[in-house]
N, CA and C atoms as a LAMMPS dump frame, in Angstrom:
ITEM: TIMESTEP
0
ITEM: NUMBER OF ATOMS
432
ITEM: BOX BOUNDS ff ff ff
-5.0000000000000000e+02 5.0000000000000000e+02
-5.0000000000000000e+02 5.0000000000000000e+02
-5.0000000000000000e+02 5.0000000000000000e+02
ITEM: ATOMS id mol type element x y z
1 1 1 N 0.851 -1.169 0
2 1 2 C 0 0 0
3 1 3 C 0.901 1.238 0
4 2 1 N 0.497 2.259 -0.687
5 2 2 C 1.118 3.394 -0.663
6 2 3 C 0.972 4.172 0.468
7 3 1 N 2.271 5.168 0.737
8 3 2 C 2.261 6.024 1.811
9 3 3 C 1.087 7.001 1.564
10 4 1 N 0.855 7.088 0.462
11 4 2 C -0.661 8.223 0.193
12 4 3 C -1.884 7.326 0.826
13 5 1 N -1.887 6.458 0.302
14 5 2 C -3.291 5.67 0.663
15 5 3 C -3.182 5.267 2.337
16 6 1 N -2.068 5.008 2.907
17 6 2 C -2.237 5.309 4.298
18 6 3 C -2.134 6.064 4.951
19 7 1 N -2.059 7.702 4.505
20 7 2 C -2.335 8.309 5.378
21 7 3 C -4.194 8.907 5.173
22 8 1 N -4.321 8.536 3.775
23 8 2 C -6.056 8.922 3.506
24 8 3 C -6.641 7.914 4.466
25 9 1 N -6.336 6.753 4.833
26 9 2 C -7.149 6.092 5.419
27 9 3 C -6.921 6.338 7.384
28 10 1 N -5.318 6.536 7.818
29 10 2 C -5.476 7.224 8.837
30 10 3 C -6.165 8.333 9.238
31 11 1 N -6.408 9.511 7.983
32 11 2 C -7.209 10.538 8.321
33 11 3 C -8.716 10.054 8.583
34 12 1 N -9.041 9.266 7.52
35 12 2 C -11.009 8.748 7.73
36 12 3 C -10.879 8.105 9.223
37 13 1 N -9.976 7.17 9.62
38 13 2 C -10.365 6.695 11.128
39 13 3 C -10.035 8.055 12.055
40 14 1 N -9.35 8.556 11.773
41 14 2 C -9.362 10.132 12.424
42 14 3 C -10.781 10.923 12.469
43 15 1 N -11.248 10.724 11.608
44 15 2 C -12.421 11.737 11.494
45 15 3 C -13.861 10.718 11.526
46 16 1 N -13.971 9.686 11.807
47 16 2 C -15.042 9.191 12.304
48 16 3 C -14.569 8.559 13.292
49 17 1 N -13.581 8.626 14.014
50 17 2 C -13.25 8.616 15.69
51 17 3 C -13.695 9.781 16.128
52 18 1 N -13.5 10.923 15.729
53 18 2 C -14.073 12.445 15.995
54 18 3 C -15.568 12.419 16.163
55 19 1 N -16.278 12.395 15.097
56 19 2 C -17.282 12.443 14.956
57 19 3 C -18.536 11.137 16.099
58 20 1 N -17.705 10.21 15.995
59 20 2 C -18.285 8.886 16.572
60 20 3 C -18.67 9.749 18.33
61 21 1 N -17.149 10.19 18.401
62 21 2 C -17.184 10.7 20.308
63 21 3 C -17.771 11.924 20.225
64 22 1 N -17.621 12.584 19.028
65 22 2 C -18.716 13.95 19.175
66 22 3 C -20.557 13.822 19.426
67 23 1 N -20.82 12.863 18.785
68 23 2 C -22.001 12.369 18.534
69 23 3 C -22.266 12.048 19.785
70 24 1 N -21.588 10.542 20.476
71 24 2 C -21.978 10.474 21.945
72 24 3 C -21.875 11.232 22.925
73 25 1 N -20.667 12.749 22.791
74 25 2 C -20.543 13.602 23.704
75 25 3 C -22.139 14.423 23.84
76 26 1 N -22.679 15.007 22.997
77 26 2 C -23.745 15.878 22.674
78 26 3 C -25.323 14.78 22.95
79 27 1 N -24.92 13.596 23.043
80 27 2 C -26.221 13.203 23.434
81 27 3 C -26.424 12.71 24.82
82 28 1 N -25.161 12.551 25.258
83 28 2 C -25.082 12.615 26.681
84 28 3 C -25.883 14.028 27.424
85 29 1 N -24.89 14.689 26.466
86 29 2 C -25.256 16.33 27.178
87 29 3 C -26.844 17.026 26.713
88 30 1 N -27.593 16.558 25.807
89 30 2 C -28.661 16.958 25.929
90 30 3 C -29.305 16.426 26.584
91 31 1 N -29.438 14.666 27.385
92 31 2 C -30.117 14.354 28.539
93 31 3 C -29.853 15.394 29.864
94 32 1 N -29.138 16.337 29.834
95 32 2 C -28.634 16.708 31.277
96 32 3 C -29.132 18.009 31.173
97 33 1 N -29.791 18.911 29.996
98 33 2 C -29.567 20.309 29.88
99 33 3 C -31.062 20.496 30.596
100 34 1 N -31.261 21.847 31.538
101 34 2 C -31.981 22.074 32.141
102 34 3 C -32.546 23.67 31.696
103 35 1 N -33.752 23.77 30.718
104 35 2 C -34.294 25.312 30.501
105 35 3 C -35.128 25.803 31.37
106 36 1 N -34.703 27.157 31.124
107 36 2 C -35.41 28.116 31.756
108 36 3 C -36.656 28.35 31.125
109 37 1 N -37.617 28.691 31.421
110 37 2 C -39.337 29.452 31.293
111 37 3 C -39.596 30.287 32.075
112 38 1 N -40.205 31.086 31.441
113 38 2 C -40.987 32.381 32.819
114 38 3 C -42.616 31.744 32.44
115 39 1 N -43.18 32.05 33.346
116 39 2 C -44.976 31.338 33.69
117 39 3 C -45.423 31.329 32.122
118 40 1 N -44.982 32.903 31.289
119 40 2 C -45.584 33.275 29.486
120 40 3 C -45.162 32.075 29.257
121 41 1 N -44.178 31.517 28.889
122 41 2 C -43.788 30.588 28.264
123 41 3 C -44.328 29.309 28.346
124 42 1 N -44.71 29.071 30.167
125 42 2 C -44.89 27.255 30.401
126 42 3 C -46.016 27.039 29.974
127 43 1 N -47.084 28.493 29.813
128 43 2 C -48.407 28.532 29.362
129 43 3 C -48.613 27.909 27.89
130 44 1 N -47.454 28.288 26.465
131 44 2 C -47.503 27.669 25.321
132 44 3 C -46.571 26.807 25.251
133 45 1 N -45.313 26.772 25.813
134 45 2 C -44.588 25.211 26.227
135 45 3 C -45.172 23.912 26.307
136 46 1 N -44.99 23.177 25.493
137 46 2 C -45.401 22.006 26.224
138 46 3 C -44.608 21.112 26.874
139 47 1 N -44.921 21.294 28.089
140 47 2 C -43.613 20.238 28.854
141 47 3 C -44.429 19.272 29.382
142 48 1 N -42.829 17.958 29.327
143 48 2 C -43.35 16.835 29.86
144 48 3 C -43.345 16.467 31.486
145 49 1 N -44.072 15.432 32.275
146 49 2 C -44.527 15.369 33.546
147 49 3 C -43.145 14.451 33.425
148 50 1 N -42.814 14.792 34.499
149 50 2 C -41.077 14.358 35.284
150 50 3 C -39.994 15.04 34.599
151 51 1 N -40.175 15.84 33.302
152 51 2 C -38.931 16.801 32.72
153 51 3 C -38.42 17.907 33.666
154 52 1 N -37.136 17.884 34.303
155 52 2 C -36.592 18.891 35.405
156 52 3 C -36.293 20.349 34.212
157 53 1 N -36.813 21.152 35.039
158 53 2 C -36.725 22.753 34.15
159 53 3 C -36.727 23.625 35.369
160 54 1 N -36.097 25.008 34.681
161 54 2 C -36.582 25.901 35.893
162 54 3 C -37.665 26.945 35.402
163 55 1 N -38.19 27.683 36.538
164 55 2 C -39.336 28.466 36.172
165 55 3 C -39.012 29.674 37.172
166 56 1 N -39.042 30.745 36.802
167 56 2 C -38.62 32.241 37.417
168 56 3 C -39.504 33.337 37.404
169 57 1 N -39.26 33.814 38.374
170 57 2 C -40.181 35.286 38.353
171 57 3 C -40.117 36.083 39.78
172 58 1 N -41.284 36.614 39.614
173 58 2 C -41.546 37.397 41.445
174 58 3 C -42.114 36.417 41.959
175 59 1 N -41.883 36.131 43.345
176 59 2 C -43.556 35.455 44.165
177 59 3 C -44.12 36.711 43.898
178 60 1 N -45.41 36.45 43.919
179 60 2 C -46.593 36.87 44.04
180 60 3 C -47.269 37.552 45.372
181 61 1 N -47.309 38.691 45.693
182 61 2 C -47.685 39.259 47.054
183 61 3 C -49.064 38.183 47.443
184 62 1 N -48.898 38.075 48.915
185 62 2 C -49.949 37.57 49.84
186 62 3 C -50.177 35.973 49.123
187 63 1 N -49.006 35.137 48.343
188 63 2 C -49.357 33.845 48.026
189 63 3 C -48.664 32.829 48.598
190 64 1 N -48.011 33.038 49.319
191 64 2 C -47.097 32.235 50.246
192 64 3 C -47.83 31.514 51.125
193 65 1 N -48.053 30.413 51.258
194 65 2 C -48.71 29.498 52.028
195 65 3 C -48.151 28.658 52.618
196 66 1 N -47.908 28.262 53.924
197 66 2 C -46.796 27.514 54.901
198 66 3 C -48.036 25.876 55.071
199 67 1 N -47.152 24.843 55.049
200 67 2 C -47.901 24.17 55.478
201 67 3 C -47.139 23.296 56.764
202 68 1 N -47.565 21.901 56.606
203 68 2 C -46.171 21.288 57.586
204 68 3 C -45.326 20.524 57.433
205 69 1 N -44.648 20.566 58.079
206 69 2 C -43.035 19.549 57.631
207 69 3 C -42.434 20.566 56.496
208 70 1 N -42.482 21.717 56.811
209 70 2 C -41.735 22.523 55.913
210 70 3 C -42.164 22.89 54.319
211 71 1 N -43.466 22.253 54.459
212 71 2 C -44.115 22.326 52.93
213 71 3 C -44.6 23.813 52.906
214 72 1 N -44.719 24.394 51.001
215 72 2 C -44.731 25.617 51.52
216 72 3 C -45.213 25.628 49.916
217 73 1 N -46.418 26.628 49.58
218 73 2 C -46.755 26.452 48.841
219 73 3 C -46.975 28.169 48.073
220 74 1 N -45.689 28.276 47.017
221 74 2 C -46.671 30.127 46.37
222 74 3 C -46.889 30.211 44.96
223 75 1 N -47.325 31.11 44.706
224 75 2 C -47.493 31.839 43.444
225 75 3 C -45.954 32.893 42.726
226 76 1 N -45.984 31.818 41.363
227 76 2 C -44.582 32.876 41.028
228 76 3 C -45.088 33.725 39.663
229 77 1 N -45.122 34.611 39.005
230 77 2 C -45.503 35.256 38.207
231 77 3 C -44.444 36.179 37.495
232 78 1 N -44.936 36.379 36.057
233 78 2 C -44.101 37.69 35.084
234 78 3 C -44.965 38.774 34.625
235 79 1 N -46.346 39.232 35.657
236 79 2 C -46.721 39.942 35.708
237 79 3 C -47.898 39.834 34.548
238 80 1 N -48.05 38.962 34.073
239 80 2 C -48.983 38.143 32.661
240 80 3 C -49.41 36.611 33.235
241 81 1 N -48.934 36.022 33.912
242 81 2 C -49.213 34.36 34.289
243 81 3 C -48.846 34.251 35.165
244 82 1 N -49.507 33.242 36.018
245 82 2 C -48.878 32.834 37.214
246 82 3 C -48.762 31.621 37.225
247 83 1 N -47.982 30.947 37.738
248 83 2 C -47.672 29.343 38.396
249 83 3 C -47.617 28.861 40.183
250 84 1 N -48.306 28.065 40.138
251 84 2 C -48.117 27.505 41.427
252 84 3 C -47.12 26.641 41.766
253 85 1 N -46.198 27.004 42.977
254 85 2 C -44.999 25.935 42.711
255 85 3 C -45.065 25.58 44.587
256 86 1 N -44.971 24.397 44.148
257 86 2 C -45.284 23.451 45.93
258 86 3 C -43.755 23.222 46.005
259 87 1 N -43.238 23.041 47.307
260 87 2 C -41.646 23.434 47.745
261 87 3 C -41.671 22.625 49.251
262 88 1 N -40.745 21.89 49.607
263 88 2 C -40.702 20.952 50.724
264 88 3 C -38.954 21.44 51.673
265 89 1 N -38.921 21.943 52.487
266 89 2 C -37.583 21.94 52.753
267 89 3 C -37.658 23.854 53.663
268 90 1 N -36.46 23.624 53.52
269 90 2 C -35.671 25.325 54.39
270 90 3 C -36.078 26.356 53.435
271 91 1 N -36.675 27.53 53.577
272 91 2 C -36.578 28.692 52.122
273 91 3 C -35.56 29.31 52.61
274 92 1 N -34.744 29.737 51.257
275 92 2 C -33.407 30.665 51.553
276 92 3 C -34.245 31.987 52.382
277 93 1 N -33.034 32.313 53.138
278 93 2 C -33.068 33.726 53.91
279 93 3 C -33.817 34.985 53.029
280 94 1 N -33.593 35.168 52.252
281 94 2 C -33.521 36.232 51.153
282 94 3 C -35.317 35.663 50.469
283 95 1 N -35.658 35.055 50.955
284 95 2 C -37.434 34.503 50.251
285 95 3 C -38.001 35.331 50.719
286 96 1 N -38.457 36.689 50.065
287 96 2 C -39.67 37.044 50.523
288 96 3 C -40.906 37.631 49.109
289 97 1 N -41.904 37.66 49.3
290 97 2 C -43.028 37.937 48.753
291 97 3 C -42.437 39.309 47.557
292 98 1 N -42.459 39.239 46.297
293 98 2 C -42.46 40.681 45.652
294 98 3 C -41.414 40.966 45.242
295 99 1 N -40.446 39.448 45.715
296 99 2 C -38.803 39.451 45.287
297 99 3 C -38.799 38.477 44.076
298 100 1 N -37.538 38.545 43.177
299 100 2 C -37.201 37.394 42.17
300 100 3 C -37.132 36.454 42.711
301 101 1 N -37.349 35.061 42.018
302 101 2 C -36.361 34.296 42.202
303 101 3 C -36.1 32.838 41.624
304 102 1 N -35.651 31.696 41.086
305 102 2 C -35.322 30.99 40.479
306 102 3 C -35.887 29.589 40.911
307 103 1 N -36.858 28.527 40.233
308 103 2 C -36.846 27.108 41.193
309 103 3 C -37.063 26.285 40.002
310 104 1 N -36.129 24.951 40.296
311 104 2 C -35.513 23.674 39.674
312 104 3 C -36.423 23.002 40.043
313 105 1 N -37.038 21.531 39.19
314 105 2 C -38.237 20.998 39.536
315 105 3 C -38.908 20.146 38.306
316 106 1 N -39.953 19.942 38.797
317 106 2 C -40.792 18.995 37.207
318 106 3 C -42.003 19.71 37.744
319 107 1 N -43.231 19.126 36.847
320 107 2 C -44.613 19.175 37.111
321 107 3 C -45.085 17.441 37.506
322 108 1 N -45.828 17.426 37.976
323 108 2 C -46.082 16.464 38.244
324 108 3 C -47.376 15.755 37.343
325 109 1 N -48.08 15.158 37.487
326 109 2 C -49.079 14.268 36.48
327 109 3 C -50.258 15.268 36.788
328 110 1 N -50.343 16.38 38.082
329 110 2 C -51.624 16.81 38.516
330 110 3 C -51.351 18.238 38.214
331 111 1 N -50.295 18.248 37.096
332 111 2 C -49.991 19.89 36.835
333 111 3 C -49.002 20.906 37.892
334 112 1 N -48.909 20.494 38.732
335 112 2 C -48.126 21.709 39.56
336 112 3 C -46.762 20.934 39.751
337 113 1 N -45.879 21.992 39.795
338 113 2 C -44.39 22.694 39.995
339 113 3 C -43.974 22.161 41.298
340 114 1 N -43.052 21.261 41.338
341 114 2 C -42.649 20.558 42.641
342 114 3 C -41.396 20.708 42.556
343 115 1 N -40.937 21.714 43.278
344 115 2 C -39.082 22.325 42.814
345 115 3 C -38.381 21.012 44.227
346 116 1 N -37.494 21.173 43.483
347 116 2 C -36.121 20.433 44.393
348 116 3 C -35.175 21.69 44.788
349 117 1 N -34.904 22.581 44.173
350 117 2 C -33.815 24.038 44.231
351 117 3 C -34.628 24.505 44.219
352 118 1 N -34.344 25.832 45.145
353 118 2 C -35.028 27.078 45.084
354 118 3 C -33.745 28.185 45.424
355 119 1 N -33.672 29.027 44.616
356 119 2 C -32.713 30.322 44.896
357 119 3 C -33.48 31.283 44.584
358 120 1 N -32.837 32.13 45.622
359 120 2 C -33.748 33.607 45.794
360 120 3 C -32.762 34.72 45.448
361 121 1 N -32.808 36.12 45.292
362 121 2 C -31.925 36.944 45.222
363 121 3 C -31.13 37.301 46.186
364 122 1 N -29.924 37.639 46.023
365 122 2 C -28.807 37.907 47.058
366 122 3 C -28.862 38.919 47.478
367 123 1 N -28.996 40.337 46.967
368 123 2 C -28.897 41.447 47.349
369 123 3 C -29.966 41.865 46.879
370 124 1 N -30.036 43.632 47.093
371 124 2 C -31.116 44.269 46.7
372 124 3 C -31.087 44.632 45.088
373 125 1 N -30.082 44.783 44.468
374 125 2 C -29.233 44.822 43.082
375 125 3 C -29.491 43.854 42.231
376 126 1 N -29.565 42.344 42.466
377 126 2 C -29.63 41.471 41.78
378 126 3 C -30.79 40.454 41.622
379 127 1 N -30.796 40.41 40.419
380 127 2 C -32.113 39.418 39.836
381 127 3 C -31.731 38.809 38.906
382 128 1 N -31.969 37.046 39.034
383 128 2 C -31.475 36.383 38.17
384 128 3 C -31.793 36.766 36.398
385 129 1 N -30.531 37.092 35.8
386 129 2 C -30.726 37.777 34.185
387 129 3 C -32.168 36.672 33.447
388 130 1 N -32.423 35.587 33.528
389 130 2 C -33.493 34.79 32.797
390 130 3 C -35.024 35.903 33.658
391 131 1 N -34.977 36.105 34.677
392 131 2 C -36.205 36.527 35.136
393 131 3 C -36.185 38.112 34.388
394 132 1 N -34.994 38.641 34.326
395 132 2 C -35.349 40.14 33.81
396 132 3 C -35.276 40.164 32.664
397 133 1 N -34.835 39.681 31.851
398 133 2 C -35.549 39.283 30.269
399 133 3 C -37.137 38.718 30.688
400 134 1 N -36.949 37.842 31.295
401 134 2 C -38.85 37.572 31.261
402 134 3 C -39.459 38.844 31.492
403 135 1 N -39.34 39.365 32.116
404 135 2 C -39.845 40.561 32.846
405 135 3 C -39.921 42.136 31.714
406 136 1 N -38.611 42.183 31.198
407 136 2 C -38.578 42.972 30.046
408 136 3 C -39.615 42.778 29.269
409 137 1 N -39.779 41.466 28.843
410 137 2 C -40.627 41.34 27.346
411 137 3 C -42.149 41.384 27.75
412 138 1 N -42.07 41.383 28.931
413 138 2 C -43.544 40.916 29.167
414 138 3 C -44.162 42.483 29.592
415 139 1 N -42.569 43.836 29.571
416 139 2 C -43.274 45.084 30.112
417 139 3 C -43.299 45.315 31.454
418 140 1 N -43.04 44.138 32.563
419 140 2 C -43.54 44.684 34.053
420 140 3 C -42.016 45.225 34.841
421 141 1 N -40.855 45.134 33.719
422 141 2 C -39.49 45.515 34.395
423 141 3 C -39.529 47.12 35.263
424 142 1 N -39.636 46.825 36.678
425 142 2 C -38.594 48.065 37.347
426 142 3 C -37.173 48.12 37.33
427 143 1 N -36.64 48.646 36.774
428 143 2 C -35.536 49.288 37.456
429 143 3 C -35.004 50.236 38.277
430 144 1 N -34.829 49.489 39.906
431 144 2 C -35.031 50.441 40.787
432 144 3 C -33.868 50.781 40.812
């Protein structure tokens, strides 16, 4: 065999060795990718029951509902839709009513938002960038 013809054929196992691990790299990684929605969105979204996503916005004044064993149930909104999201566990310090804030989760078979993560804003300055684009487009942005 010629030195030409072996290196054309080292290059093809070169480049569908590439391609072979590119292929399995990217389908690994789309089982793992987690999107964002603001409430506008989950409304024409169609998502599936056990798909983990996050969903962002303000709580909703006066929707915070405590139950027990730490269950805790509010309203998150982009000033156009609201979602109900049921929450089991500690709320960060920084949770209060009228603030941003971010929660990881599925829907369940009965429709509602059962987060595993919940992050709230850190300071008075900051709001997660996915909620203030929601917030922009939808018109209800302060910038205080």
């Amino acid at each position: 065999m010629k030195p030409k013809h072996q290196r054309l054929i080292i290059i093809l196992l070169c480049l569908t060795s590439f391609s072979t691990g590119l292929a399995i790299l990217l389908t690994h990684f789309s089982d793992q990718l987690v999107y964002f929605y603001s409430p506008s969105q989950l409304k024409t979204a169609h998502i599936e029951p056990n798909k983990t996503i996050r969903i962002g916005g303000l709580v909703k004044e006066n929707s915070v509902l405590k139950g027990e064993d730490l269950a805790v149930e509010f309203i998150i909104t982009d000033g156009e839709e609201e979602i109900m999201v049921h929450y089991t566990g500690i709320l960060p310090n920084l949770f209060r009513e009228g603030q941003g804030m971010v929660a990881t989760g599925t829907f369940d078979t009965n429709n509602r938002f059962i987060t595993t993560e919940l992050l709230a804003k850190h300071d008075e300055n900051y709001m997660p960038p996915e909620v203030v684009d929601s917030l922009k487009a939808t018109g209800k942005w302060r910038s205080e």
